[in-house]
N, C-alpha and C positions, 0 to 999 in steps of 0.2 A: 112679199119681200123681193127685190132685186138685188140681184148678184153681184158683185166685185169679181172683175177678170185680170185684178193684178194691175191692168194697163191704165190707171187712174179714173176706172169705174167709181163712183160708190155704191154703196148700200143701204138701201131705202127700208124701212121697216113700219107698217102701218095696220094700226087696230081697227079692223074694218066692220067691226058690229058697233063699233061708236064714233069712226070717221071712216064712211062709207066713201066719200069723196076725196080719201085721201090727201089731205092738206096737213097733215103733220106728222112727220118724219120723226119716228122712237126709236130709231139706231142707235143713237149716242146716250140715249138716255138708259138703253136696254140692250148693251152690248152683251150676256150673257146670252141674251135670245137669241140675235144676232147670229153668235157661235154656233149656239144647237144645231141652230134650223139649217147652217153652212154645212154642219155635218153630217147631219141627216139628209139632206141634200145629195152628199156626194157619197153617202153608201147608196144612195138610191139609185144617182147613177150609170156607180159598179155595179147594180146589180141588173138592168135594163140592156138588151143587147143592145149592139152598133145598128143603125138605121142602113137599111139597105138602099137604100138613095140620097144620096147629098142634102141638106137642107136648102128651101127654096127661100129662105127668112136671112138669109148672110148680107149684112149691112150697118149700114148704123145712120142714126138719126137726131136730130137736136133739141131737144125739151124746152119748155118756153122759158124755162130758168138758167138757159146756156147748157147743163149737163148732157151731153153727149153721152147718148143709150148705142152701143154695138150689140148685136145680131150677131148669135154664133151657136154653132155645133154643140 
């Protein structure tokens, strides 16, 4: 799954024991899921301390479908 950061991210959602290659996107199909895993997600983490060095990954980047992937904390 990829994240939504609010800043017109989407969220990508894919069954990878039967599209290991990723080429079909079950977000919209499985918004449910979607939610869960968003939430579990972010108790996960609140629950992980702050990294004691900045991340070296801060950027972003261009998918060959246009989607614009950011890189962040």
């Amino acid at each position: 799954m990829a994240r939504s950061d609010g800043a017109g991210m989407v969220t990508l959602l894919f069954n990878l024991a039967d599209d290991p290659g990723e080429t079909t996107d079950l977000a919209l199909r499985h918004p449910e899921i979607v939610e869960r895993l968003n939430r579990e997600f972010e108790a996960w983490s609140r629950s992980v301390p702050q990294p004691a060095f900045p991340s070296q990954r801060e950027g972003s980047f261009e998918l060959p479908n246009g989607v614009r992937v950011n890189l962040y904390n």
